[in-house]
C-alpha positions, 0 to 999 in steps of 0.5 A, a space after each residue: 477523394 473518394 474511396 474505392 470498394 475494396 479500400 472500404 473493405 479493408 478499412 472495415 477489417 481494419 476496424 474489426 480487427 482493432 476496435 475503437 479505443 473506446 469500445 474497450 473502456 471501462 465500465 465506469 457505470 457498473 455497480 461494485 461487482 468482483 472482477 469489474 473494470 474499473 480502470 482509470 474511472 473516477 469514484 470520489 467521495 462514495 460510500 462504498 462499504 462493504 463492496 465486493 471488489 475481488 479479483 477487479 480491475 482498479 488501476 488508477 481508479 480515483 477513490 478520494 475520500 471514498 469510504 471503502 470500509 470492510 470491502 473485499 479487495 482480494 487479489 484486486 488491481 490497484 496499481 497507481 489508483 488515488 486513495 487520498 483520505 479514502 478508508 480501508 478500514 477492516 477491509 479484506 485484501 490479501 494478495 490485493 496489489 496497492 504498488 504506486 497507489 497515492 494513499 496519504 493520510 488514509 486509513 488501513 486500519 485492521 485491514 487484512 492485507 497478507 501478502 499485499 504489494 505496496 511497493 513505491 506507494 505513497 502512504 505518508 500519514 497513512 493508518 495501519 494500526 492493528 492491519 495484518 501485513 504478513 509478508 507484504 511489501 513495502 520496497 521504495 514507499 514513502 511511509 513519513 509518520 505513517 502509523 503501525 500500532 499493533 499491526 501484524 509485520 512477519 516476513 514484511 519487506 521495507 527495502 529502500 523504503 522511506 520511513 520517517 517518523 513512522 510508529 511501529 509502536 506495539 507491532 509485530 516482527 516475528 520472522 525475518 523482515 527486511 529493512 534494506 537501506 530503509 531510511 529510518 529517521 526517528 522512526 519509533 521502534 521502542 519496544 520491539 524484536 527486531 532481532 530476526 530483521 535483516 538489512 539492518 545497519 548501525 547507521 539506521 538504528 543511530 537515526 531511529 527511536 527505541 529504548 531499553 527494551 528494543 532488541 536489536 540484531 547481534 552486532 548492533 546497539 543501542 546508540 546513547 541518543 535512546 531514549 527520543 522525546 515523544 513526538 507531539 506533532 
């Protein structure tokens, strides 16, 4: 049926009003620049070290076994991006926010995340050893043996997090972090000051593994399973 001149009229306004979805779309394309869409995009199995990615939009962003090393991630958006095997590695992302991401077995090493989101990721097997995570937030993430060595924790928050077999080995609590209802079984906490931790329960600290030297809040202690065997898988 055909369509009168004003009913073509009101469509073009329509149109103009409300573009195509795809006119909208990510700029897949582009080059790593601050700012950038990249949302939804794919960006599997890339070298991207060093890239400038500050303040960009990464929503779920697939970086799978990408190489993002040294990057600058700064107050980016990387809400339920796929880092599967992809590495961090040294990289800069303060104020960066990782909530949701799907990340296990990959690598943050050294990475300077302070203030950082990670809330309900899933950072199973995933490498942090010797990242700086102060005051960042871990609520509700799924942390199975993910590795803490030497990584700077002050005011970090693992409300509800799940952190199996996680290795805290050698890391660094200070003030006040949060360990509300976490699930703590056999996570390594030997040799650590958790004595300013909040959250923490008598039933958390049967589940985990310190030792002698681990300092515990006051009313807690140490239960008689301490020390655990070492974990060799």
């Amino acid at each position: 049926m055909a369509m009168h001149g004003s009913s073509l009229g009101l469509l073009a306004l329509v149109l103009l009003a409300f573009p195509p979805v795809a006119a909208r779309a990510a700029d897949c394309g582009s080059l790593a620049s601050p700012k950038l869409d990249w949302q939804d995009c794919t960006k599997k199995n890339l070298m991207l070290q060093g890239s400038d990615l500050e303040g960009a939009n990464l929503v779920g962003t697939d970086f799978s076994l990408t190489d993002l090393a040294g990057a600058n991630f700064k107050s980016a958006n990387l809400e339920k991006a796929t880092l599967v095997r992809a590495s961090l590695e040294g990289a800069h992302a303060e104020g960066a926010n990782f909530a949701k991401i799907e990340a296990y077995r990959s690598s943050f090493a050294s990475i300077a995340a302070d203030g950082a989101s990670f809330a309900g990721a899933e950072l199973q097997r995933a490498n942090f050893a010797g990242a700086r995570l102060a005051g960042a937030s871990f609520e509700k993430a799924e942390l199975g043996r993910a590795d803490f060595d030497k990584a700077v924790l002050t005011a970090a928050k693992f409300s509800f997090a799940n952190l199996s077999r996680a290795d805290f080995s050698g890391a660094t609590f200070e003030t006040t972090p949060m360990f509300d209802r976490a699930f703590m079984f056999l996570t390594r906490i030997e040799g650590l000051d958790l004595s300013a931790a909040t959250g923490l329960e008598q039933a958390q600290i049967d589940l985990a593994c310190g030792d002698a030297s681990t300092k515990l809040p006051a009313g807690l202690s140490a239960p008689a399973t301490w020390p655990c065997p070492a974990d060799h898988e």
